[in-house]
C-alpha positions as CSV (number, residue, x, y, z in Angstrom):
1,X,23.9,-8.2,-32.4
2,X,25.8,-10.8,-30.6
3,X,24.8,-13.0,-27.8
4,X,27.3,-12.7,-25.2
5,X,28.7,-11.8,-21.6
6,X,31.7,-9.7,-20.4
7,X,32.5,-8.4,-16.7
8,X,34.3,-5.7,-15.8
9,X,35.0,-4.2,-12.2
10,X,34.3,-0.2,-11.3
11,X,37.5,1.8,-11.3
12,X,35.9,4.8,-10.5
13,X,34.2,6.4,-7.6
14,X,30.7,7.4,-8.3
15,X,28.7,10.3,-7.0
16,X,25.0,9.2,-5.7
17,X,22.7,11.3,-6.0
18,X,19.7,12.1,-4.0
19,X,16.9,9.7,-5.4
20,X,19.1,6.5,-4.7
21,X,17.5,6.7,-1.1
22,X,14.3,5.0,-2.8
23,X,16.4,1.9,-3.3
24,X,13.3,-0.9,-2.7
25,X,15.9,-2.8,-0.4
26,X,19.7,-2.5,0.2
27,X,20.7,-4.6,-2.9
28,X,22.2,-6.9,-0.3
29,X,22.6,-9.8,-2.3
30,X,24.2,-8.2,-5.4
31,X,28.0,-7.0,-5.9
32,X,26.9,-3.0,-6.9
33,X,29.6,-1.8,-7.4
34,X,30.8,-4.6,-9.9
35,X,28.9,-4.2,-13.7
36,X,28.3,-6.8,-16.2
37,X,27.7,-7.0,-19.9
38,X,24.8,-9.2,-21.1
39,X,23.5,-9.3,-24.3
40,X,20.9,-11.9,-25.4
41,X,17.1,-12.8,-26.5
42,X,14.7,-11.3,-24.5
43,X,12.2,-14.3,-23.3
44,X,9.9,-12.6,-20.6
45,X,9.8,-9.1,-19.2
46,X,7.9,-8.7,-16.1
47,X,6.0,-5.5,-15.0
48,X,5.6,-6.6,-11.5
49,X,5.7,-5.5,-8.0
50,X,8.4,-5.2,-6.0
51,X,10.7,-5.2,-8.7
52,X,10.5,-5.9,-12.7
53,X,12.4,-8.8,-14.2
54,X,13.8,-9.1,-17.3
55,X,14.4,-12.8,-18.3
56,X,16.9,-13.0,-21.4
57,X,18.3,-16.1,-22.8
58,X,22.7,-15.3,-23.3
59,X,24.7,-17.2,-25.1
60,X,28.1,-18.1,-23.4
61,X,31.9,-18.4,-24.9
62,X,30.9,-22.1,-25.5
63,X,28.0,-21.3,-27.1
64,X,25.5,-23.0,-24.9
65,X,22.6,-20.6,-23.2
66,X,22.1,-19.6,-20.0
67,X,19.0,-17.8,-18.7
68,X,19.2,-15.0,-16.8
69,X,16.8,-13.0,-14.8
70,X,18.0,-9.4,-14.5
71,X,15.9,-7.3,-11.8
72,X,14.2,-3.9,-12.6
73,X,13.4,-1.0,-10.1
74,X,9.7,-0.7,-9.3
75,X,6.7,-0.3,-12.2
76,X,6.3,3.2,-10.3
77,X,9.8,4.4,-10.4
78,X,10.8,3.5,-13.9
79,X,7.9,4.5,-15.7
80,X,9.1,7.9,-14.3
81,X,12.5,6.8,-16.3
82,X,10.7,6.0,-19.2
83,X,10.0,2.4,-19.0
84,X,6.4,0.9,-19.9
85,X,4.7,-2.7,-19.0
86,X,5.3,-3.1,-22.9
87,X,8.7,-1.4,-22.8
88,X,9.8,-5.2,-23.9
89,X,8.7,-8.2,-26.5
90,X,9.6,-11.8,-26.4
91,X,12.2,-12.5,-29.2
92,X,14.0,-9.1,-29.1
93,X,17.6,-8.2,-28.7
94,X,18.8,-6.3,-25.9
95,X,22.3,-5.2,-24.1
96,X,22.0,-5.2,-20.6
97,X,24.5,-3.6,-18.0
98,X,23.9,-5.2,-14.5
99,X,25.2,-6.0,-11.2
100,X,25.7,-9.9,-10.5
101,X,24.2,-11.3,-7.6
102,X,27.1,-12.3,-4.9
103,X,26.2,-15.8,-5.4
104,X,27.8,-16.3,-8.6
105,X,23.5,-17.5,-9.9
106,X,22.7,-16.4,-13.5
107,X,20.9,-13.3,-11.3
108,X,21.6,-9.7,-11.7
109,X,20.1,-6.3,-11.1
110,X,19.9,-3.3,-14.1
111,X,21.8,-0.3,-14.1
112,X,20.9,0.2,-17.7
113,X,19.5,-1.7,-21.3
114,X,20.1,-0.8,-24.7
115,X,17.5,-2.2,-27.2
116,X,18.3,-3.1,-30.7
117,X,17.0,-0.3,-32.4
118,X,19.2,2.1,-30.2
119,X,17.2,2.8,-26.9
120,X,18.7,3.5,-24.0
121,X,16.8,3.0,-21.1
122,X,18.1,3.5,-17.4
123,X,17.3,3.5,-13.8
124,X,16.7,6.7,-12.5
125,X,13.2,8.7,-12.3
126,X,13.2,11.9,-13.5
127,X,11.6,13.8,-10.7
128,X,12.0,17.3,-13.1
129,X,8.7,16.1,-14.8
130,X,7.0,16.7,-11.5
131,X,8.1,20.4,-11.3
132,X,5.2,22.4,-10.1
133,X,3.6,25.3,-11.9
134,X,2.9,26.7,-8.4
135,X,-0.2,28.7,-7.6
136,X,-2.2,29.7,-4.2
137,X,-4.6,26.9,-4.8
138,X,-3.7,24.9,-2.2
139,X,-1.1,26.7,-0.3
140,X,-2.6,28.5,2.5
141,X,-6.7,27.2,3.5
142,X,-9.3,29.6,2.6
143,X,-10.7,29.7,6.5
144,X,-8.4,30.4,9.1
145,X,-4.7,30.3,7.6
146,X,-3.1,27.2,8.5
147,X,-0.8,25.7,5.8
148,X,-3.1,23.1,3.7
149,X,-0.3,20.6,3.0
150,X,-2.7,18.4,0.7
151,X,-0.7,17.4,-2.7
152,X,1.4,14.7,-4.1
153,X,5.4,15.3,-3.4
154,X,8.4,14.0,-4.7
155,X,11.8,14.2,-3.4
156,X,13.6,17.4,-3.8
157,X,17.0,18.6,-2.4
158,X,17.2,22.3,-2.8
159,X,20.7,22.4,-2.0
160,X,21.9,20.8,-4.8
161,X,22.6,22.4,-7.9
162,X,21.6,22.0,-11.5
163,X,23.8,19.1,-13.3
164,X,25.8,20.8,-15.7
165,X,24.6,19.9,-19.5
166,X,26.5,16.9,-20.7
167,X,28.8,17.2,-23.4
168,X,28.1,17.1,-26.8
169,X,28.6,13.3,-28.5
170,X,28.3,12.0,-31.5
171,X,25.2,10.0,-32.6
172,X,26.7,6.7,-33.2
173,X,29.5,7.0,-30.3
174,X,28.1,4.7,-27.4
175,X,27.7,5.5,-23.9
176,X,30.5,4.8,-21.5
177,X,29.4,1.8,-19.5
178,X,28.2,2.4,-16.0
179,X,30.3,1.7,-13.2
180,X,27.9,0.4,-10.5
181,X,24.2,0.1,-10.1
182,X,23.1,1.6,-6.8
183,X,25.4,2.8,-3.1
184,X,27.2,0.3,-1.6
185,X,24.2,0.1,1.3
186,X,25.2,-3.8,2.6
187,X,27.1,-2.8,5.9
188,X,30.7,-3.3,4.2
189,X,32.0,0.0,4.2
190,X,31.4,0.8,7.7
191,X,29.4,3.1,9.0
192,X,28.7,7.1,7.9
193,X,29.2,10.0,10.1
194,X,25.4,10.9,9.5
195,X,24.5,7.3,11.2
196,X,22.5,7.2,13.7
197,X,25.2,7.2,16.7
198,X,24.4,3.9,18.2
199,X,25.4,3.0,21.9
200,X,27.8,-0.3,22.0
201,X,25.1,-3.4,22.7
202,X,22.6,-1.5,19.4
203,X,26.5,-2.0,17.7
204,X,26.5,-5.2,18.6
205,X,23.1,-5.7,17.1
206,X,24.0,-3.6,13.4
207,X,27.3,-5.8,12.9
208,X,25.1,-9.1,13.4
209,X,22.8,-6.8,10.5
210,X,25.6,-5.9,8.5
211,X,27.4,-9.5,8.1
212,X,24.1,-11.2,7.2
213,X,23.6,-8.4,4.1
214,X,27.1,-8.7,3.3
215,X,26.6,-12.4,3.1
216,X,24.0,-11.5,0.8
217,X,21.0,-12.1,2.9
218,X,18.0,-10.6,3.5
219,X,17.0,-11.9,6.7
220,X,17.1,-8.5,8.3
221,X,16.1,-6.5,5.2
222,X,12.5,-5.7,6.3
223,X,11.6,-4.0,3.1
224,X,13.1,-6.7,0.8
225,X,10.6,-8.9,3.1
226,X,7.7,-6.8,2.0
227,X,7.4,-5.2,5.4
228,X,6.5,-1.3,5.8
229,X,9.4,0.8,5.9
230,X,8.3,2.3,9.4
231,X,8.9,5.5,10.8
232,X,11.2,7.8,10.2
233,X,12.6,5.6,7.4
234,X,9.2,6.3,6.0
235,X,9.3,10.0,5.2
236,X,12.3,9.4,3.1
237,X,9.7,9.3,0.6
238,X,11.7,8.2,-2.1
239,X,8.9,6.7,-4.5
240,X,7.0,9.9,-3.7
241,X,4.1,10.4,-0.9
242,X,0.4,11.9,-0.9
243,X,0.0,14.0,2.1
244,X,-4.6,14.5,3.0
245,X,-5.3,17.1,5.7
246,X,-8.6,17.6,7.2
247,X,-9.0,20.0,10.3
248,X,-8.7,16.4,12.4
249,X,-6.0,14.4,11.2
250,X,-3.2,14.5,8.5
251,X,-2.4,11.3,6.4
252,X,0.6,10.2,4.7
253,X,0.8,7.5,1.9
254,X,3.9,6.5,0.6
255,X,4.2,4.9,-2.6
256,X,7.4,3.1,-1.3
257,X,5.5,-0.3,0.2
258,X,2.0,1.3,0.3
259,X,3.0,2.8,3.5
260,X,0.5,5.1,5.6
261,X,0.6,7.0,8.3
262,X,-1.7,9.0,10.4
263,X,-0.9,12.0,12.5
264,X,-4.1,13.3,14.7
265,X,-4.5,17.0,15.2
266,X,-7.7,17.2,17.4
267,X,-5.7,16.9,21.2
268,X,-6.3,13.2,21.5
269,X,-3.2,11.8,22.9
270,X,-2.1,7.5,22.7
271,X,-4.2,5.5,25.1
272,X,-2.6,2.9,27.3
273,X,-3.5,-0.2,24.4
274,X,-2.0,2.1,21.8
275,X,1.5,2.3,23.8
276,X,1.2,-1.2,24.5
277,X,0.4,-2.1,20.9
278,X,3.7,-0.9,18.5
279,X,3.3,-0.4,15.2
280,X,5.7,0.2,12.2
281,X,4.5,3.7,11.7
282,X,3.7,4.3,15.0
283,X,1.3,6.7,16.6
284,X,1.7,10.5,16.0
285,X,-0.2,13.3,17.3
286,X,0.7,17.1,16.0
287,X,-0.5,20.4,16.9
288,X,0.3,24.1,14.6
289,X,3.0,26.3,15.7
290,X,2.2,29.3,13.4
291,X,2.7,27.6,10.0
292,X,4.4,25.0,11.2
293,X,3.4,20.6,11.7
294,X,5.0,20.3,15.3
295,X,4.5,15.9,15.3
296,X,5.0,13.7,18.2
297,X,5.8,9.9,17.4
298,X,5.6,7.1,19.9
299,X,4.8,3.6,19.6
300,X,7.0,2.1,17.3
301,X,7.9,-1.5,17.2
302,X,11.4,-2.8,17.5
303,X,11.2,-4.3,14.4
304,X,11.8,-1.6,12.2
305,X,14.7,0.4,12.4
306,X,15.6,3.7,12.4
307,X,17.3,4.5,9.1
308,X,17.5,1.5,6.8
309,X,19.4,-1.0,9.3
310,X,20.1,0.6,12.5
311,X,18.1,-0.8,15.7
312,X,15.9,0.8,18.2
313,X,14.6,-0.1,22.0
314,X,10.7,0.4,22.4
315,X,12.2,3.5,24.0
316,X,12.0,5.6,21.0
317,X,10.2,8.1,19.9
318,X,10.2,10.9,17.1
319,X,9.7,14.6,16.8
320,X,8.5,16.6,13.6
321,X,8.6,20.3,12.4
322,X,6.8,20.3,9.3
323,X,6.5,23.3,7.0
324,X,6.7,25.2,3.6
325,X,10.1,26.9,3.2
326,X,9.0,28.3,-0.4
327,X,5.8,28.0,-2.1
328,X,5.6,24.1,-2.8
329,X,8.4,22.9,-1.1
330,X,7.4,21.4,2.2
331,X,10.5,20.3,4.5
332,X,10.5,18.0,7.5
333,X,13.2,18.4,10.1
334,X,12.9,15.0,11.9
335,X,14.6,14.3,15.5
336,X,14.9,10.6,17.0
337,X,15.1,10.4,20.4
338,X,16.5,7.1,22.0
339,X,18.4,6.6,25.4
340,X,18.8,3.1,25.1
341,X,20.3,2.4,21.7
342,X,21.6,6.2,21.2
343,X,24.3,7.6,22.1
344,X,22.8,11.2,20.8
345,X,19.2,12.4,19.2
346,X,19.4,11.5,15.3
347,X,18.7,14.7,13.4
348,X,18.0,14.3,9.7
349,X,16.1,16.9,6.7
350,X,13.9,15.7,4.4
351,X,12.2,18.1,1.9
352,X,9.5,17.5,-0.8
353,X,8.6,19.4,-3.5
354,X,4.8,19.2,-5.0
355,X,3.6,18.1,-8.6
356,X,1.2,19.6,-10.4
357,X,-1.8,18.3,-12.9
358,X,-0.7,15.9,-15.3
359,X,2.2,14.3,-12.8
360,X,0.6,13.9,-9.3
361,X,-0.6,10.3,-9.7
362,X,1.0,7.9,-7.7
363,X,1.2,3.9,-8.6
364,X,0.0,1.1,-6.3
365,X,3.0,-1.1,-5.2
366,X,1.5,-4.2,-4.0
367,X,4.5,-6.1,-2.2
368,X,3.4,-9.2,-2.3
369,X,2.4,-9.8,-6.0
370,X,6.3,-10.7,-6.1
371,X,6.6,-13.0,-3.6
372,X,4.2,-15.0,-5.7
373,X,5.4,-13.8,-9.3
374,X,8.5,-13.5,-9.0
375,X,11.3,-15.9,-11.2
376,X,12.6,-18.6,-9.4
């Protein structure tokens, strides 16, 4: 196998699907929708937190080397796609699609490898391994027939139907190449009709956002800054969450940044330090409405945001109606209330579906251990 590079520009629009929500940060600083070829000598591989790195050695057209560091998804997310910690050895040959970073550095992040003996490895989790088996165990409590939501849930869109089977190919025909590696999530297309519908001066605030990520920056890019993802970004859920319920309280933990959340179901409400001390996730307090979470969210610090880059005022709070719409499949209608910064309440649908016994383990995260390990 050749060392060697070749670029090549996407053509072709490409359908997300669901999952790409779990995206660790926006990808701000790399061109997605742009795909590179590198092929090279692997010389470190790096099963670290936030993101792997793959560090290859590629040999350019005037045959001198260049190393480059190509960045992975999370340990958690692509050992659901099949990757391991020893998925790569020092020394080995690999062909790497990738997304350059926009500052023309010998950086890029994977949208897929092929190894020298023929394996293809991608980016996406396979969130089918986690379908569940489901039984009574744990879907109604034993004592007085509230919901018991206890489990570990991946994302799950019920809406959207079954991929048809791919073609039949040959065994030695190649795949086609990709044609980008995540959505296009640095501000440059604009902004969706789904948006949050922010008032002019929270605008005002999201264009500052959006040219700083288009830049390439991650100056406003709280989770590429290892920060919690804060409510309702939160419940996305994207890496997968562990919900524990007790007759007192319900707690969330996200995979996605070690995030946690309480929500308090014995009729305490936020005292005056609580109000007066915002938090990413906030404080939430819930109470049943026949089988159904009803959560109230206050609290939250203007620091977060309320998708992925849209701004809040300390004004803003959150409503939850959280329940099983089939056995295992727990959705959460979420409503963000705002009169400062919106023009309207933010309505958005976020369902989960549970695993089962031997795919309900979740994986640490541990932010940090990449600020220290990561290349530089």
């Amino acid at each position: 196998m050749g060392k060697h590079i070749s670029t090549g520009v996407a053509l072709a629009a490409l359908i997300v699907p669901s999952w790409t929500a779990m995206a660790h940060h926006s990808n701000s600083s790399y061109q997605v929708d742009e795909i590179i070829s590198l092929t090279g000598t692997v010389t470190e591989w790096q099963w670290v937190n936030p993101h792997t790195w793959l560090i290859m050695s590629v040999e350019g057209e005037d045959g001198s080397e260049t190393e480059w560091a190509v960045e992975g998804r999370a340990p958690g997310v692509l050992r659901r796609a099949g990757w391991s910690s020893t998925a790569f050895e020092a020394g080995e040959e690999v062909q790497v699609y990738a997304s350059p970073q926009k500052d023309g550095a010998p950086v890029g992040i994977i949208s897929r490898v092929t190894k020298a003996d023929g394996t293809v490895l991608g980016n996406q989790p396979n969130f089918d391994l986690n379908a569940v088996a489901v039984t009574d165990r744990r879907g109604v409590s034993s004592t007085n027939s509230i919901p018991n939501f206890s489990g570990v849930y991946f994302p799950f869109n019920p809406n959207t139907p079954s991929a048809p089977a791919a073609p039949a190919r040959p065994s030695n025909e190649p795949l086609p190449p990709p044609t980008r590696t995540g959505p296009t999530s640095d501000g440059s297309l604009g902004r969706r009709a789904t948006d949050p519908k922010l008032t002019p001066a929270f605008l005002a605030q999201w264009e500052i956002i959006a040219d700083s990520r288009i830049s390439g920056s991650y100056e406003y890019d709280n989770i590429a800054n290892c920060l919690p993802p804060g409510m309702p970004a939160m419940m996305g859920m994207g890496y997968g969450m562990e919900i524990l319920q007790d007759e007192d309280r319900m707690t969330f933990f996200s995979e996605h940044q070690d995030a946690l959340r309480r929500v308090y179901l014995d009729g305490r409400e936020p005292s005056e330090s609580v109000l007066n001390d915002p938090t990413y996730a906030g404080y939430s307090t819930g109470h049943w409405e026949g089988d159904t979470l009803v959560v109230e969210t206050v609290a939250l610090t203007t620091k977060s945001f309320i998708d992925s880059s849209s701004p809040h005022s300390d004004q803003m709070t959150i409503s939850e109606r959280i329940r099983f719409i089939e056995p295992g499949v727990l959705q959460d209608q979420i409503t963000v209330f705002d009169p400062i910064a919106l023009e309207e309440p933010w309505e958005v649908t976020r369902t989960y579906r549970r695993a089962e016994f031997p795919n309900d383990e979740l994986r640490e995260f541990a932010c940090a251990e990449g600020l220290r390990d990561r290349p530089h």
